[in-house]
N, C-alpha and C positions, 0 to 999 in steps of 0.2 A: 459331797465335795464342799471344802467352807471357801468362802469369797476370796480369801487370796488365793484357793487353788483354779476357783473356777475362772480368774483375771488373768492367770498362768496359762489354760490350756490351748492347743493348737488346735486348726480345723482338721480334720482328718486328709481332707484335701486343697490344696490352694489352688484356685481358677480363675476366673474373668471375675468371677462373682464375687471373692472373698473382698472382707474390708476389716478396716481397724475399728476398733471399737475405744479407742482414743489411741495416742501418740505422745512419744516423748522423743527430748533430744538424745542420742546415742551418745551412751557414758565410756563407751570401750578409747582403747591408746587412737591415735592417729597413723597413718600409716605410713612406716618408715622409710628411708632409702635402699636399696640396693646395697648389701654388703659389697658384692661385687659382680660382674660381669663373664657373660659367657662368649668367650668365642666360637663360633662355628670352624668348624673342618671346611679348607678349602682345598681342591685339585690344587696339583702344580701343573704347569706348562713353562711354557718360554713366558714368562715372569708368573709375578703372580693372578693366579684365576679367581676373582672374586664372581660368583653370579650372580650376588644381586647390585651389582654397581656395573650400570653399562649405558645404553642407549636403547632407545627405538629407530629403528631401520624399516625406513618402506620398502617393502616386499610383494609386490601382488603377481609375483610369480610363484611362489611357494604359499601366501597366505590367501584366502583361509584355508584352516587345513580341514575345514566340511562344509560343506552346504547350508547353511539354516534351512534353508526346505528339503533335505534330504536323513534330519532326523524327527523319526516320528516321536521321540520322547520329548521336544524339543517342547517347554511352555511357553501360552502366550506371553506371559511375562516378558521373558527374555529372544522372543523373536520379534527383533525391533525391527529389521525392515517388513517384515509380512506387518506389523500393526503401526505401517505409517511413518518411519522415520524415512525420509527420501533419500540420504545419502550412505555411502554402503564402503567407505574410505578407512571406518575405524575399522575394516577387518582387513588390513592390509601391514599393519604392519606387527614388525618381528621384533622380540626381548634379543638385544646383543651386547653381553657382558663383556667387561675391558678383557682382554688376556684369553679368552676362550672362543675357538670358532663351533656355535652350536648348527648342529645339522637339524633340518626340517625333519616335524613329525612324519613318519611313514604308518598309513592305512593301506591295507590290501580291499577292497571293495568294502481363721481367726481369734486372735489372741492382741495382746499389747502390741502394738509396734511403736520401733526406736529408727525415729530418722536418721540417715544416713545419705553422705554422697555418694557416688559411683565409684569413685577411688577408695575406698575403703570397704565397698562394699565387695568390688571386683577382688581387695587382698583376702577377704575372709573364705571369697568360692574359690580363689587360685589354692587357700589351704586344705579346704574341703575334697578337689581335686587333686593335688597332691599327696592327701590321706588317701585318697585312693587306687592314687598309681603306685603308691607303695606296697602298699597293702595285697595288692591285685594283680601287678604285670609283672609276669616274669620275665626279665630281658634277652633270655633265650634264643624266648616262641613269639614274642607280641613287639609289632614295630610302635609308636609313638610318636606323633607329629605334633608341633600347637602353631600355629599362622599368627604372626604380625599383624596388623590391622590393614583390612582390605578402605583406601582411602575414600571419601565421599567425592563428588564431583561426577628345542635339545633333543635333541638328542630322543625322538619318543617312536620306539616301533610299538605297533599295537598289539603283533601277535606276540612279541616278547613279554609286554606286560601281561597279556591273558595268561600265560605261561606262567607267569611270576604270582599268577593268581588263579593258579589251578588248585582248587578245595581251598582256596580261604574268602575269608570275609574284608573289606577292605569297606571300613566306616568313616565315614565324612559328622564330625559331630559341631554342632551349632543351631547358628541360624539361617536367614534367607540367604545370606551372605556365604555361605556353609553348600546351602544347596544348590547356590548356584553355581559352583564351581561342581559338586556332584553332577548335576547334568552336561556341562563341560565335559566332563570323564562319560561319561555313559555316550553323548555326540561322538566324542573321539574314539570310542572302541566299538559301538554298536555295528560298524557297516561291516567287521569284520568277521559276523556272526551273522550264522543263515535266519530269515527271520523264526523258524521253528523254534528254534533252539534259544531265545532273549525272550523277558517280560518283562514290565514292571510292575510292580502289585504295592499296593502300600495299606499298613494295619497299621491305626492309631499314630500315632509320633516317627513311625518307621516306613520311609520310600524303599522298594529296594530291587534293583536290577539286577535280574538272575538271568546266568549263562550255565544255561544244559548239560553243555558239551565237557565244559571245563567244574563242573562243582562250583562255581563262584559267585561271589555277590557282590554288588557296589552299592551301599544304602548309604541314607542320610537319615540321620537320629535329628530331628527338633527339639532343641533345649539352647536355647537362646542365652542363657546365663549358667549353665551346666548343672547347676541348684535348681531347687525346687521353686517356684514362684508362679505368678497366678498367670503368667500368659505361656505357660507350657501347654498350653491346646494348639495341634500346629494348623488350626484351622483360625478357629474364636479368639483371636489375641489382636492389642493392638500397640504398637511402641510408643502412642501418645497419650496413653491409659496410666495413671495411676499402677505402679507395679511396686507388689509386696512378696519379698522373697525371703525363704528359710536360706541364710548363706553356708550352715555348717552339714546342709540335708543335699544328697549327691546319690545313694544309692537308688533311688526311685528310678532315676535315669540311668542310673551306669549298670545295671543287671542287663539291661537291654544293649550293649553294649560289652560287656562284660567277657566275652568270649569272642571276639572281631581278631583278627590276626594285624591286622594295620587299621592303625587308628590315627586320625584328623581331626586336633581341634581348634575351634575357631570361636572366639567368647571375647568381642571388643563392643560394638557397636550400640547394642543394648545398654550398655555401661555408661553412655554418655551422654544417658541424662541426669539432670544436675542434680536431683533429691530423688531418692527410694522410701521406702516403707518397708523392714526387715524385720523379720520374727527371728525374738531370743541376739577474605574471597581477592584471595590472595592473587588471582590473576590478570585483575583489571577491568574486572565488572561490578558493575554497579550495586549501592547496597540493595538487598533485595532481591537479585539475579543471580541466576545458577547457571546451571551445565548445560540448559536448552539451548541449540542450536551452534553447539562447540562442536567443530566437521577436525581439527588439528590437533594431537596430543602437541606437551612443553616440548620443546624442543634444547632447550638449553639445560646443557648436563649438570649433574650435584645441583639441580633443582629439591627444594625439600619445599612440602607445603606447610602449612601451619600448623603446629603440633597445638590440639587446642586439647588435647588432653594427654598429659608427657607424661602422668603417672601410669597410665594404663600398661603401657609397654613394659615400664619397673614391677608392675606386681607379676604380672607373667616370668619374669628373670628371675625374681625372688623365687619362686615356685620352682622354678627350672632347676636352677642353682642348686637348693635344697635337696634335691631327688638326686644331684649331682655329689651331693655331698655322699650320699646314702649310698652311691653305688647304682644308681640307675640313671640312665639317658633318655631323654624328651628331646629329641631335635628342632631347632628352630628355623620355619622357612619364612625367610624375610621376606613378605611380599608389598611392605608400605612403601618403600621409596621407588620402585620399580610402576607401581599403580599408581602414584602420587603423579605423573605425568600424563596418565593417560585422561584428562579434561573432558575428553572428545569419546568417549567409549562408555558411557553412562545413557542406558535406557531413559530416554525421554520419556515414557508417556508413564501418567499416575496409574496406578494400579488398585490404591488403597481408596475403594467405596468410590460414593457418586460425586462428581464432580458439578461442582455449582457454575452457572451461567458467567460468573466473574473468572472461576481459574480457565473455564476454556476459552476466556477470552485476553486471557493473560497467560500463558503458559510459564513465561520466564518465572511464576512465583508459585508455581506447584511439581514443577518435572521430575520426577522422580534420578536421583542424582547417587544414590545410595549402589543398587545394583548395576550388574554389567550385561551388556550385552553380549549375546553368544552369535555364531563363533565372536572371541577377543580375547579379554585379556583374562579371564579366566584357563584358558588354554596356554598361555604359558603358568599358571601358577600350578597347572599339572605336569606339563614339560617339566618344572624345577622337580615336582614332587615324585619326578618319575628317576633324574638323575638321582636324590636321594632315595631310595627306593632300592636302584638299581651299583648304586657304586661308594655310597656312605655306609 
């Protein structure tokens, strides 16, 4: 191999470990606008029904709709009252779109790298993934979801949907952001499963919740940017690390996937840090303070929070679009403006490694502000995903 091939070649695998062995600035186009936009399919009723434009409505007569100590699959992660959070307010209330009256869930019991920002790096994996949904899904047999950005800060019977997912696979693909709304779904269906008959098992990158009775699975696939890249370990990875990603490399992950009947995906969060390394407080708090100690979601409607990164959501539509042009459907479930309220519903406590004597003396400057606490607002972004599911 002479020296420009061996400056060319890739690691066989990208990990925690990989590194550049220098860098340059990325010489490719910049990325473009939205040719155009997608609208969603919406019901009609007595006007029109839009579902993700509505309110939150306190409910603590219907919500929550499980127990946090009543599912065993439940992590500590996301069991904020069992780890400490004392008020127990954000599981009360209910998503209520203008124009639609939703009914409560029903349960019965190494090489060169070329730096790059996230906006550009998210267009090159939305084309990577879009080569693959072409390539791969027949619209048939395979449903196809991608999520909105879950923000930082109906209608659902359960034996219907075990039903609906008798012998197939139903894949939740992403990140923690991804799983957490997986376990959400696994909470919401599991009590109506004898315990014999449910497990979870998880091999490598793949969680996955198996029901006996019915042939079915609920997994979550970790792959944080849908591409290959060095924090694909869904254990050893960290979002403040240095990450070097192959953007046009997708099959690694998508074979393990590759065969799901319904698929979810979700590829925002990772995106928005401000420089990569690629192969080939808007509410009246103070600066420095987060979502520690927020007991009240916004209350005031067409609240929109701070779009601090507005290209993310354009390279997903572009991608959409595209597959739309080709004769295939990716349905889009908007769940940022609908979570963009909810302040008060973000897991307090840090999770990532050990905590030094200053943050737990300081909470308002480490709280974990990223994920949601279960039961919340994860449980309607499956309520929505059940309406489409069941009637789109």
């Amino acid at each position: 191999m002479d020296k420009e091939e061996s400056t060319k070649a890739l690691p066989v695998v990208l990990d925690r470990f990989s590194t550049c062995r220098s860098t340059v600035k990325y010489s490719g186009r910049k990325a473009g606008r939205a040719v155009d936009t997608q609208e969603l399919d919406r019901p009609r009723g007595n006007g029109e029904c839009d579902l993700f434009s509505g309110k939150w409505v306190f409910d603590n007569s219907s919500y929550p709709l499980y127990n946090e100590s009543d599912c065993p699959y439940m992590s500590d992660q996301l069991a904020c009252h069992k780890h400490g959070r004392p008020d127990m307010g954000y599981q009360y209330w209910r998503w209520q779109p203008h124009n639609c009256n939703m009914k409560r869930w029903k349960t019965e019991t190494n090489g060169v790298c070329e730096e790059i920002d996230g906006l550009r790096g998210m267009e090159l994996a939305m084309g990577a993934w879009a080569n693959w949904v072409a390539s791969n899904v027949d619209p048939h047999k395979k449903r196809v979801f991608f999520e909105t950005m879950s923000p930082t800060h109906l209608w659902f019977n359960a034996k219907a949907m075990l039903e609906r997912l008798r012998g197939k696979r139903l894949v939740f693909v992403g990140d923690s952001i991804t799983r957490n709304q997986w376990a959400s779904m696994v909470c919401l269906l599991e009590s109506s499963i004898s315990p014999e008959l449910k497990s979870v098992t998880t091999n490598g990158s793949i969680t996955a919740f198996k029901i006996k009775d019915y042939n079915a699975s609920i997994e979550h696939y970790w792959s944080p940017y849908l591409v290959e890249s060095t924090s694909d370990h869904p254990v050893n990875h960290h979002f403040s690390q240095e990450q070097i990603l192959r953007v046009h490399a997708i099959e690694k992950h998508a074979r393990h996937w590759n065969n799901a009947d319904i698929l979810v995906f979700n590829s925002h969060r990772w995106w928005t840090r401000p420089k990569f390394k690629v192969l080939g407080e808007d509410w009246g708090k103070a600066t420095g303070e987060n979502c520690y100690n927020e007991t009240e979601p916004i209350l005031k409607e067409g609240y929109h929070g701070s779009d601090l990164y507005p290209g993310l959501r354009q390279m997903v539509e572009n991608a959409i679009n595209e597959l739309k042009r080709k004769g295939l459907t990716v349905q889009m479930i908007d769940i940022t403006q609908l979570s963009n309220y909810r302040k008060d519903a973000h897991v307090y406590r840090n999770m990532w490694g050990h905590m030094t004597k200053e943050q737990i003396a300081n909470p308002k400057s480490h709280a974990d502000c990223i994920h949601w606490c279960i039961p919340g607002v994860p449980d309607t972004w499956n309520e929505l995903l059940y309406v489409y599911i069941f009637h789109f």
